[in-house]
N, CA, C and O of each residue as an XYZ file, in Angstrom:
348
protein
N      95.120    106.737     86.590
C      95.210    105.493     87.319
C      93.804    105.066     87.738
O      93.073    105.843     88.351
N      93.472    103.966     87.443
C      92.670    103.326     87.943
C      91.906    103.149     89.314
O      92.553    102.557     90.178
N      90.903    103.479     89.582
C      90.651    103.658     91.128
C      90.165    101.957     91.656
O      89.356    101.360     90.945
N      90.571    101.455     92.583
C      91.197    100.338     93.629
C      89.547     99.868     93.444
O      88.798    100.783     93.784
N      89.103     99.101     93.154
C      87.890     97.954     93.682
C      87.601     97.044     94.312
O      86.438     96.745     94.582
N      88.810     96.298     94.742
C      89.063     95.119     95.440
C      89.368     95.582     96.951
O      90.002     96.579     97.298
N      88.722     94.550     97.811
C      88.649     95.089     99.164
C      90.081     94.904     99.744
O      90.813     95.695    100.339
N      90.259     93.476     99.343
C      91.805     93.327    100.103
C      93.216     94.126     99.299
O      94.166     94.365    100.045
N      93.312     94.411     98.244
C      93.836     96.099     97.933
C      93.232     96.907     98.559
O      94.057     97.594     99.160
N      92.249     97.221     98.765
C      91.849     98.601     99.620
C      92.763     98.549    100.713
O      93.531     99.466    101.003
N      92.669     97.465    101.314
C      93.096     97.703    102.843
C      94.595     97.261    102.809
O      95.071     97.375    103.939
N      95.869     96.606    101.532
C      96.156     96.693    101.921
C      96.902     98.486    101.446
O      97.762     99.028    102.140
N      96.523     98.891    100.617
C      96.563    100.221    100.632
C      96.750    101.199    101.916
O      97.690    101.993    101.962
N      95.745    101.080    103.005
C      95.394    101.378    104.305
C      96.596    101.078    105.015
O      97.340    101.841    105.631
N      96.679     99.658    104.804
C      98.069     99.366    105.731
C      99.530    100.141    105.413
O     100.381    100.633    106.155
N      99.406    100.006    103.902
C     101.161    100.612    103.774
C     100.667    101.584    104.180
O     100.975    101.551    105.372
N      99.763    102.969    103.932
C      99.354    104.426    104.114
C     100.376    104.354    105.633
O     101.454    104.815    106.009
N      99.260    103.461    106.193
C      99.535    103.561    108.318
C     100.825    103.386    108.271
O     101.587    104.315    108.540
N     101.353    101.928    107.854
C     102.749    102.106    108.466
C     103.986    103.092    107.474
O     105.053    103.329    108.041
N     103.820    103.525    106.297
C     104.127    105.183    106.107
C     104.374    106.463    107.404
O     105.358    107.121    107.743
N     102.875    106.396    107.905
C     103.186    107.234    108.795
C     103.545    106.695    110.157
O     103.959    107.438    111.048
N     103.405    105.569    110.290
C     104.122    105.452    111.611
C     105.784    104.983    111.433
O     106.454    104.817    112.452
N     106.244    104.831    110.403
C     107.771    104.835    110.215
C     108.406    106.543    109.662
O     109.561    106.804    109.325
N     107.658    107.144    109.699
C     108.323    108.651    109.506
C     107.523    109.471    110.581
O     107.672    110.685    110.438
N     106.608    109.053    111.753
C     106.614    109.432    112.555
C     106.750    109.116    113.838
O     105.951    109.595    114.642
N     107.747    108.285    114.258
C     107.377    107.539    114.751
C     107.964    108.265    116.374
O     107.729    107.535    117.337
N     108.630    109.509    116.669
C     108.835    110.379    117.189
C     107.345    111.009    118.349
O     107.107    110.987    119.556
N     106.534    111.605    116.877
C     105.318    112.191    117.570
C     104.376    111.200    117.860
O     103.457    111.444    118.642
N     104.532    109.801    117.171
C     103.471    109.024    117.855
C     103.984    108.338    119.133
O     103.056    108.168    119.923
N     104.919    107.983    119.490
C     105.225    107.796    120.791
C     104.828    109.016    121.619
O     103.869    108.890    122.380
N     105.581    110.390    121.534
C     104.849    111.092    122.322
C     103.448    111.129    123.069
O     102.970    110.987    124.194
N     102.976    111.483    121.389
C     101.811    111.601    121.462
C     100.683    110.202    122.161
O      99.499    110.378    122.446
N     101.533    108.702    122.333
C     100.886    107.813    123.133
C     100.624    108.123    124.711
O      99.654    108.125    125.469
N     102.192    108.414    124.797
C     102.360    108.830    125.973
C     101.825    110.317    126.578
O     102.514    110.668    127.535
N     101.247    110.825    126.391
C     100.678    112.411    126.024
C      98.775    111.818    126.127
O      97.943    112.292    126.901
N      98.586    110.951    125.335
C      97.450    111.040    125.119
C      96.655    111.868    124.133
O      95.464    112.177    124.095
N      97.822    112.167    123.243
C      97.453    113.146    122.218
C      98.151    112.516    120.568
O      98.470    113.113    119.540
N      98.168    111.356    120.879
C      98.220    110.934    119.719
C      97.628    111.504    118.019
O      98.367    111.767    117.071
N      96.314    111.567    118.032
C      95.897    112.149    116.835
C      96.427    113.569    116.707
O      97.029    113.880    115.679
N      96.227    114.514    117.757
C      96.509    115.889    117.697
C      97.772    116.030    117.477
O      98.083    117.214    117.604
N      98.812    115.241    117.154
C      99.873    114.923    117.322
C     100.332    115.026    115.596
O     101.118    115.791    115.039
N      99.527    113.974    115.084
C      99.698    113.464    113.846
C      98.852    114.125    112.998
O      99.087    114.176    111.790
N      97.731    114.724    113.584
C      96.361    115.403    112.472
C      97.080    115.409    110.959
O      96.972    114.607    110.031
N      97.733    116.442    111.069
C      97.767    116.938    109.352
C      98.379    115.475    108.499
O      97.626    114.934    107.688
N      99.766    114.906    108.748
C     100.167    113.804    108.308
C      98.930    112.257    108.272
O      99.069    111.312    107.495
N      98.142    112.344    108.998
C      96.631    111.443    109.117
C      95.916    112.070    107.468
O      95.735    111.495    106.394
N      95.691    113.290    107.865
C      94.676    113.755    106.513
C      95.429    113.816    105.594
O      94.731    113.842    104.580
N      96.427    113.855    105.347
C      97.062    113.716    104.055
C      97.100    112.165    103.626
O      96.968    111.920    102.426
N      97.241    111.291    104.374
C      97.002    109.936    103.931
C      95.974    109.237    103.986
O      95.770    108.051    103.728
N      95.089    110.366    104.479
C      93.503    109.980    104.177
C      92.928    110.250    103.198
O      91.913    109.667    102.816
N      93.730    111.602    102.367
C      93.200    112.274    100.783
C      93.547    111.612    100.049
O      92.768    111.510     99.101
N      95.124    110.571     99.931
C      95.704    110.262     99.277
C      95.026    108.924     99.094
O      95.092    108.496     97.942
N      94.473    108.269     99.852
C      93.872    106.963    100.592
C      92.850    107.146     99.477
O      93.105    106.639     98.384
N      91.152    108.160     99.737
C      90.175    108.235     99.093
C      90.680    108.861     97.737
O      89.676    109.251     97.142
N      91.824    109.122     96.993
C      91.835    109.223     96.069
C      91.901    108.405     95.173
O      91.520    108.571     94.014
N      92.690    106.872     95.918
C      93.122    105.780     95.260
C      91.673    104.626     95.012
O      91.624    103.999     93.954
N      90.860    104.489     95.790
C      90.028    103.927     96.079
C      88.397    103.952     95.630
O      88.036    105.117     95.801
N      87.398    103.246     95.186
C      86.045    103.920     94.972
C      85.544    103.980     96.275
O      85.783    103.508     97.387
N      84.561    104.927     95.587
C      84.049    105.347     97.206
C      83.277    104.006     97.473
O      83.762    103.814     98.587
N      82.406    102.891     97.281
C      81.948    102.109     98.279
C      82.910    101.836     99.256
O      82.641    101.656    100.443
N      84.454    101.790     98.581
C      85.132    100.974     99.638
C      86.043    102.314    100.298
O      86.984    102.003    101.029
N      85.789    103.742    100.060
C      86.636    104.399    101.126
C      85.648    104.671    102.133
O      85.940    105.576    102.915
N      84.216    103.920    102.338
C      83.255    104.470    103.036
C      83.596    103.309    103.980
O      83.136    103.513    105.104
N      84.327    102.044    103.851
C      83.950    101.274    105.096
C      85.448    101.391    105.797
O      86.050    100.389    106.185
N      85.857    102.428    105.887
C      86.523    102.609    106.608
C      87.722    101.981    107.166
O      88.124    102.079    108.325
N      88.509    100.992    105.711
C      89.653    100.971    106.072
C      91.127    101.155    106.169
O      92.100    100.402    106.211
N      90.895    102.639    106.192
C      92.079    103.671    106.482
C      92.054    104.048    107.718
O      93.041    104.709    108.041
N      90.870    103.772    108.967
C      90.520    104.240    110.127
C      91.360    103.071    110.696
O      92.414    103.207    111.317
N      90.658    101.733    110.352
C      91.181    100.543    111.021
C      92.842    100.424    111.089
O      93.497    100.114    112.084
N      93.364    100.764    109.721
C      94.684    100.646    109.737
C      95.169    101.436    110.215
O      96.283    100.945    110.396
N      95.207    102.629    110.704
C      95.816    103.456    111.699
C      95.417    102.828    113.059
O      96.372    102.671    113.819
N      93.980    102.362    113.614
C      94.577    102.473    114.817
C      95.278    100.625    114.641
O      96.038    100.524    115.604
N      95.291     99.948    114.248
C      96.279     98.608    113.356
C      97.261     99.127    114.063
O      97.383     98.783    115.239
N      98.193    100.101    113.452
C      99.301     99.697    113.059
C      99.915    101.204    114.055
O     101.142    101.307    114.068
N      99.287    102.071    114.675
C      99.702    103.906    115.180
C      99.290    103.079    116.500
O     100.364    102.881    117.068
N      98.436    102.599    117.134
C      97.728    102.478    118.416
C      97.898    101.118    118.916
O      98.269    101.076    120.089
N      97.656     99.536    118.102
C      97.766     98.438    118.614
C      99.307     98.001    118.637
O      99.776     97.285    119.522
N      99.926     98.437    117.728
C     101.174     98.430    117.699
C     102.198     98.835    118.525
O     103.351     98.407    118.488
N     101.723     99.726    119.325
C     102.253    100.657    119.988
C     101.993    100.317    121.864
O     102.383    101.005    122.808
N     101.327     99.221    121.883
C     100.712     98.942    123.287
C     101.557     99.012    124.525
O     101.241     99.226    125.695
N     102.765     98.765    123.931
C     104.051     98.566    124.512
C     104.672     99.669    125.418
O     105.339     99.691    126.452
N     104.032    100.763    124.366
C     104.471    102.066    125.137
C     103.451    102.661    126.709
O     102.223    102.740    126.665
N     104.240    103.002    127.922
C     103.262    103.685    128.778
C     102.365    104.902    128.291
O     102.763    105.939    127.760
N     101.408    104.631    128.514
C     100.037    105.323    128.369
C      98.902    105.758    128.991
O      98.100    104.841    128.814
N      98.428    106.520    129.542
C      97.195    106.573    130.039
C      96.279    106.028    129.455
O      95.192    105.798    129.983
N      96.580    105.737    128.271
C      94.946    105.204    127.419
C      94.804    103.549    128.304
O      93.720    103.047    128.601
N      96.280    102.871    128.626
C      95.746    101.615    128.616
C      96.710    100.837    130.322
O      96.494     99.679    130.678
């Protein structure tokens, strides 16, 4: 397969990745909002759609980082709703 060149495929790549994991986790990321432990929460399921992410992608465009943006997108802004210490 072809690796992704186009920016707006990159990201929206990023986006389905994020909301992937925030619809099959959506358990530990509430917790984890409410916890304040969001990432530590999700770590391994994050790096797996971060390998899967820079596998699809060339590296100019897995370097600007938007697999970072779309998690906190779609795991963190999405989520504002929930009580938190963060906010």
């Amino acid at each position: 397969m072809a690796l992704i060149e186009i920016d707006e495929a990159a990201r929206r790549l990023a986006r389905a990745i994020a909301s992937d994991l925030s619809l099959y986790n959506e358990e530990k990321i509430v917790r984890g909002i409410e916890n304040d432990t969001l990432f530590d929460e999700i770590t391994d399921e994050i790096e797996e759609g971060r390998a899967l992410y820079k596998s699809r992608v060339a590296p100019p465009l897995y370097e600007r980082n938007f697999y970072d943006r779309a998690l906190v997108d779609i795991l963190v802004r999405a989520k504002a709703h929930i009580k938190s210490p963060l906010w």
